[in-house]
C-alpha positions in Angstrom: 0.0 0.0 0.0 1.2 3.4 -1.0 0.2 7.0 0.2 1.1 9.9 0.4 -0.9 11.2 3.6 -3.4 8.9 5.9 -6.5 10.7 7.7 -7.5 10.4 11.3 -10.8 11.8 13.2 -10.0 14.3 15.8 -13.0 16.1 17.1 -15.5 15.2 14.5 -12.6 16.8 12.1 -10.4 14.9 9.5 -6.3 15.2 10.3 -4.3 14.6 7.7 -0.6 13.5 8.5 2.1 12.1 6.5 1.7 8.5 6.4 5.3 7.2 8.2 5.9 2.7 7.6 8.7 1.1 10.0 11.2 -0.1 7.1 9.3 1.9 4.0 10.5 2.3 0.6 10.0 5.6 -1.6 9.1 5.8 -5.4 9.9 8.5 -7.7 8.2 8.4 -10.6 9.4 10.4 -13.5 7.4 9.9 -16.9 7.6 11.1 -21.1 4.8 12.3 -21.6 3.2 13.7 -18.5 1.3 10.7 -16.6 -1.6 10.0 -14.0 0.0 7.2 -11.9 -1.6 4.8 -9.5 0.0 2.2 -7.4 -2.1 -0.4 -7.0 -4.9 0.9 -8.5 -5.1 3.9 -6.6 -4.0 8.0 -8.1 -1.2 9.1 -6.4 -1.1 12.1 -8.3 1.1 13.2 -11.7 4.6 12.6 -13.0 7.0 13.7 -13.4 7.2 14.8 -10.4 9.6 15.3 -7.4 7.2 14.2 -5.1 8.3 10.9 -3.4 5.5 8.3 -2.6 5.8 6.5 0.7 5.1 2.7 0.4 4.9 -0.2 2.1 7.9 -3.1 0.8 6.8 -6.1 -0.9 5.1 -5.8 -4.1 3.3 -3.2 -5.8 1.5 -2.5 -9.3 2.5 0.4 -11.2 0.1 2.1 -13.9 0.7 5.6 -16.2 -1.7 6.9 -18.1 -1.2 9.5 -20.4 -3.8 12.9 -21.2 -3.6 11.1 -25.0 -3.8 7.2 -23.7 -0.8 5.8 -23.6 -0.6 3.3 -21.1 2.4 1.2 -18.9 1.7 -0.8 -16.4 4.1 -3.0 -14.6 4.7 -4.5 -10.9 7.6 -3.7 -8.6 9.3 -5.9 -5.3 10.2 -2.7 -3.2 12.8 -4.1 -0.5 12.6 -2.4 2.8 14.4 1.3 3.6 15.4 1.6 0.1 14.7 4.0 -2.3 13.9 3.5 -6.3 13.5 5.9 -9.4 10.9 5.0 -11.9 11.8 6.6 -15.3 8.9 5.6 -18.0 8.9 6.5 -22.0 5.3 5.9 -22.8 5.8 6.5 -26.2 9.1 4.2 -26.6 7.1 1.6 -24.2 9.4 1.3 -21.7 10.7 1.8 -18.4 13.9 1.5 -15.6 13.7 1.5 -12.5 17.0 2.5 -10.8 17.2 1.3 -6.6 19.4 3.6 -4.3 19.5 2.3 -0.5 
């Protein structure tokens, strides 16, 4: 599971905090052209981006979607406490994934 913040109830009010894993990984997703991306199956917002998403290790499904269609979709094993940069060509149809601990 992946996030970027996780809500609470305080007071009848929603909290919003970041959401912290022991032993988490971090994605940065950078993408050609601009993409919608969802980790298993949820938006986590646009790429490219600098933004890092927060995620649990273990295995997760990666999907980009274009604003013209263009589609990628592809699975990661995130290993704890380590960090990985996507980099997707939607038009060439591919991607790399580079893993920095």
């Amino acid at each position: 599971t992946c996030n970027y913040v996780h809500g609470a109830v305080s007071n009848g009010r929603i909290v919003t905090a970041p959401l912290v894993y022991e032993e988490a990984s971090t994605l940065r997703i950078l993408t050609w052209p601009a993409a919608q991306v969802f980790v298993d199956g949820r938006n986590v917002g646009e790429a490219p981006s600098n933004e890092l998403i927060t995620c649990k290790s273990g295995q997760v499904s990666i999907r980009l979607v274009s604003k013209t269609g263009l589609q990628r979709t592809f699975s990661l094993q995130l290993q704890p406490a380590k960090k990985y940069t996507v980099r997707a060509d939607l038009e060439a149809g591919k991607h790399s994934v580079e893993e920095r601990g």
